[in-house]
C-alpha positions in Angstrom: 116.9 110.7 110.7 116.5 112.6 113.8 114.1 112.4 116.3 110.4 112.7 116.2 110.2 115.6 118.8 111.3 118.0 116.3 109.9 122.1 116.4 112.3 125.1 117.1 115.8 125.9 115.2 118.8 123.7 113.7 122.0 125.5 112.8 123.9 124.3 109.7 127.0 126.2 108.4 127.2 127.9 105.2 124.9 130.5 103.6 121.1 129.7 102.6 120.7 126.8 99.8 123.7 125.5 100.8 123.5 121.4 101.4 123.7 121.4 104.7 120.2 123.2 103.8 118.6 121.0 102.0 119.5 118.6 105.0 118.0 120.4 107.0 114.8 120.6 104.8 114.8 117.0 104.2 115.8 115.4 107.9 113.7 118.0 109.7 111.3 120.0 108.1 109.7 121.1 111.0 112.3 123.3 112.1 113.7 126.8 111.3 117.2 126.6 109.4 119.7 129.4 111.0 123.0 129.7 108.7 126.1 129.9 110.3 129.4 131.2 108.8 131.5 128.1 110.4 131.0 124.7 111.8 132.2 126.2 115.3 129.6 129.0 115.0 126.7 126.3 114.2 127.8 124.0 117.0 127.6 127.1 119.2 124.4 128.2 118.6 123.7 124.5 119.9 125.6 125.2 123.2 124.1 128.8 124.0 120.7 127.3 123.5 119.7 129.3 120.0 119.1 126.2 118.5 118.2 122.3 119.4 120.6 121.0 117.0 123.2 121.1 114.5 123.7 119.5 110.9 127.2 119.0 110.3 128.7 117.1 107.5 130.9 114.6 107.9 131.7 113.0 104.8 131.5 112.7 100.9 131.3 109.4 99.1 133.4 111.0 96.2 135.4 113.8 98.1 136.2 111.8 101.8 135.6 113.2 105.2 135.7 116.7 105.5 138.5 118.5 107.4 138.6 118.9 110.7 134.8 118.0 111.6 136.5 114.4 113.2 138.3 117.3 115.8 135.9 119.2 116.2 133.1 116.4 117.1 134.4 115.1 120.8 135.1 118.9 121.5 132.0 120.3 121.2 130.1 118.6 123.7 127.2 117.5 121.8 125.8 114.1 121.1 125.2 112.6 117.5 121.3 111.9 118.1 120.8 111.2 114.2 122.1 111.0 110.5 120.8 111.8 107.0 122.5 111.3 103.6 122.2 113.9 100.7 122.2 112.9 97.1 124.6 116.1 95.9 123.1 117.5 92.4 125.3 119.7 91.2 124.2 122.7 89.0 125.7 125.1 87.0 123.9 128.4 87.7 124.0 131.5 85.8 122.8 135.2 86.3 119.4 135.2 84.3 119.4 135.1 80.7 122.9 133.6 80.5 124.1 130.8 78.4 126.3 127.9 78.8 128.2 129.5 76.0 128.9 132.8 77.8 130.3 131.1 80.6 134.3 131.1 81.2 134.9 131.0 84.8 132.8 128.7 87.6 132.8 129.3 91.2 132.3 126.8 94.3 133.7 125.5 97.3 137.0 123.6 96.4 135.2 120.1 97.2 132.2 120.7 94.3 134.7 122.3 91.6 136.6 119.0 92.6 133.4 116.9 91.8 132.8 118.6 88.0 136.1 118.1 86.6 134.8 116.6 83.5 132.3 118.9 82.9 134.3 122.0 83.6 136.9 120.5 80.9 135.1 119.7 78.3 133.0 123.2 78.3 136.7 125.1 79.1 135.3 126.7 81.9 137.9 128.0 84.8 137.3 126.9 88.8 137.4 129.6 91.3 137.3 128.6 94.6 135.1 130.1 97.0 134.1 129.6 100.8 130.6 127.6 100.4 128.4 126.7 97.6 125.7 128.8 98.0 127.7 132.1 98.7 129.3 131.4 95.5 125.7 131.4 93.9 125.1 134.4 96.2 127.9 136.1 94.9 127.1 135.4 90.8 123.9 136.9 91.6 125.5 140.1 93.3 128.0 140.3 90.4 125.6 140.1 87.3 128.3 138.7 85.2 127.0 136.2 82.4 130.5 134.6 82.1 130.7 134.0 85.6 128.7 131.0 87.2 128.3 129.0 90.2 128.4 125.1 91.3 125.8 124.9 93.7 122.3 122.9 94.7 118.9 123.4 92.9 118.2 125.3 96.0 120.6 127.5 95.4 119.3 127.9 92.5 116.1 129.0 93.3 117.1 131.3 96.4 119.3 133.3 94.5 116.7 134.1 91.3 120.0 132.2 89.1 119.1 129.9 86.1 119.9 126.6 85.3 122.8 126.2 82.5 123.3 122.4 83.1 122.1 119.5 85.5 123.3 117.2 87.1 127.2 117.9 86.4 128.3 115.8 89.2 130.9 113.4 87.5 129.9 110.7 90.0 126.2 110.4 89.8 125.9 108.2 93.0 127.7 111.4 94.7 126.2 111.7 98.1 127.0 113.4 101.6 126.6 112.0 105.0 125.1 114.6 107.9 125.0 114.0 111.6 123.0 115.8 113.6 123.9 117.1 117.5 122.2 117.8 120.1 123.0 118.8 124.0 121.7 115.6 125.0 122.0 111.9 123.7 119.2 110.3 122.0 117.0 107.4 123.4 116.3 104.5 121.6 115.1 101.0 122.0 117.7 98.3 121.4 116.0 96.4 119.0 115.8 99.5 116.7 118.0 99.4 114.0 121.2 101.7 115.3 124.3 103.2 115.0 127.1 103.6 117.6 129.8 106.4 117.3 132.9 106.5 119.6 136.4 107.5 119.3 139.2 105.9 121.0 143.2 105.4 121.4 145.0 102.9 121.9 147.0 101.9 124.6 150.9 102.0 123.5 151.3 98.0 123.3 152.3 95.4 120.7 149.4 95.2 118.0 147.2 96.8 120.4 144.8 97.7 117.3 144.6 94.0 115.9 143.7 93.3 119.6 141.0 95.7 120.1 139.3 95.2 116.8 139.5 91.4 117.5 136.2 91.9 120.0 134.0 93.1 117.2 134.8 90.3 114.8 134.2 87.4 117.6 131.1 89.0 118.4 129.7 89.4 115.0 129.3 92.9 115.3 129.5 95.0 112.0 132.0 98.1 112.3 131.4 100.1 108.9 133.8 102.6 109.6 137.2 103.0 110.9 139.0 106.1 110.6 142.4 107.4 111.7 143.5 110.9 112.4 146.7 112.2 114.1 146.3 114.4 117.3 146.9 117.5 118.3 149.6 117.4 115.1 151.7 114.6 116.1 152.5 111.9 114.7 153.2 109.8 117.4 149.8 110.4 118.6 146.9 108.7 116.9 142.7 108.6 117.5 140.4 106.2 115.4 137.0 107.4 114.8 134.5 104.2 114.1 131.0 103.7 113.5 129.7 100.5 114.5 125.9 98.6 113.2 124.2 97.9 117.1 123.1 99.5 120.3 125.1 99.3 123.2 122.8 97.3 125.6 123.1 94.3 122.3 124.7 91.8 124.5 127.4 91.1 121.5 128.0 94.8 121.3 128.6 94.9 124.7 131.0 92.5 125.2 132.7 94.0 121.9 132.8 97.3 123.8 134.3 95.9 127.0 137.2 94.2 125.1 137.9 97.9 123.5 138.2 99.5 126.8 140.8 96.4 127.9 142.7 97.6 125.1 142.4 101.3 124.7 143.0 104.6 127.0 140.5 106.4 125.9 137.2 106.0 124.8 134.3 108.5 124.3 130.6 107.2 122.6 129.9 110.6 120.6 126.1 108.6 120.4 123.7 106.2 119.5 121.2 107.0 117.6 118.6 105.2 114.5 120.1 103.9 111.1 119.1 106.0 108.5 117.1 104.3 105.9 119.5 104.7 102.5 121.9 102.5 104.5 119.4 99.8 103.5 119.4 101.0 100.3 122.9 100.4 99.7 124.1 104.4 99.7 
């Protein structure tokens, strides 16, 4: 979750009653959601001072990360100040008075038509891929066509005037989304609240300089609960880690773990600290 001094706008990309939406609604819902058409475009209302922050997905428990948000992150010069985890429920929306009969063809964003395989093979029902969730609901509405249907959010649902067909289509019904939200400037939080740490970093071009760098966390007892690789700029020879530690940086055993990564590394950038959300206790 965010912080408590919320009021004004948070950009999210996609069109309205996409999931990045319903974040919004659910992490913040005293501010005023502004669509974007890409991630760069709601990172840059951010930057021109539009909006106080962005909600930006990162990754998918069934689908992975999502492209190119790991890139886009360190360049956008924003600070993680919070995180919130979607449930996804998936729909299957129709043009009113449709029938799951009637429909043949289903559109979404390649990641939710990737999430229904079942369903969409056991009901025959082709997968066209479109931009974003909720345009695709948008765009059965526009179209009228009761053969033609949409994978999108309840919300969805409801802003486009569509009816449900089926519920809950998700093949994995633990299927859930992790959002962080940026801000122009870093959060503050006690130490002794529950926290998590951000940073990228590479290497330095040494035997099992990896092994070495990790080797701080372990001795310090300090919980990393993500490690992520990515190449760089498109080569191969050049690899960044993106990681997500459990601890503040002023924990003394955090501290010292971060210190031994800078020995070892040649770059190193904390995208932010910021509170725990609570699912993580709940074992999402």
């Amino acid at each position: 979750m965010a912080e408590t001094n919320t009021g004004g706008i948070i950009s999210y990309q996609g069109e309205p009653g996409a999931y990045s939406h319903q974040a919004c609604l659910e992490a913040v819902p005293d501010m005023e959601p502004m669509a974007a058409t890409t991630f760069e475009g709601a990172i840059d209302l951010v930057r021109d001072g539009t909006a106080r922050m962005a909600m930006i997905p990162v990754e998918n428990s069934t689908y992975g990360r999502v492209a190119d948000v790991h890139q886009l992150l360190p360049e956008s010069g924003l600070h993680i100040v919070g995180e919130h985890f979607v449930r996804v429920h998936i729909n299957l929306l129709g043009v009113p008075g449709a029938t799951l009969g009637q429909v043949t063809r289903a559109e979404s964003h390649p990641v939710l038509l990737g999430q229904c395989r079942g369903f969409l093979k056991e009901h025959g029902i082709a997968r066209i891929a479109g931009y974003d969730t909720a345009g695709a609901a948008k765009h059965v509405r526009e179209a009228g066509d009761p053969t033609l249907a949409a994978l999108a959010s309840p919300l969805a649902g409801r802003i486009y005037g569509l009816e449900t067909l089926s519920s809950g289509i998700e093949d994995n019904k633990s299927n859930t989304t992790r959002f962080l939200l940026m801000a122009p400037q870093p959060t503050t939080i006690p130490s002794d609240v529950p926290s998590i740490t951000t940073f990228l970093f590479r290497v330095r071009n040494i035997p099992a300089a990896l092994y070495k760098a990790m080797g701080g966390f372990a001795t310090n007892g300090v919980n990393m609960v993500k490690l992520e690789s990515y190449m760089l700029n498109g080569s191969f020879t050049a690899t960044q880690f993106y990681a997500d530690i459990e601890g503040h940086p002023d924990d003394p055993a955090v501290a010292r773990a971060m210190e031994e990564l800078r020995y070892f590394t040649s770059y190193l950038k904390v995208l932010g600290t910021y509170p725990a959300a609570l699912e993580r206790k709940q074992g999402i």
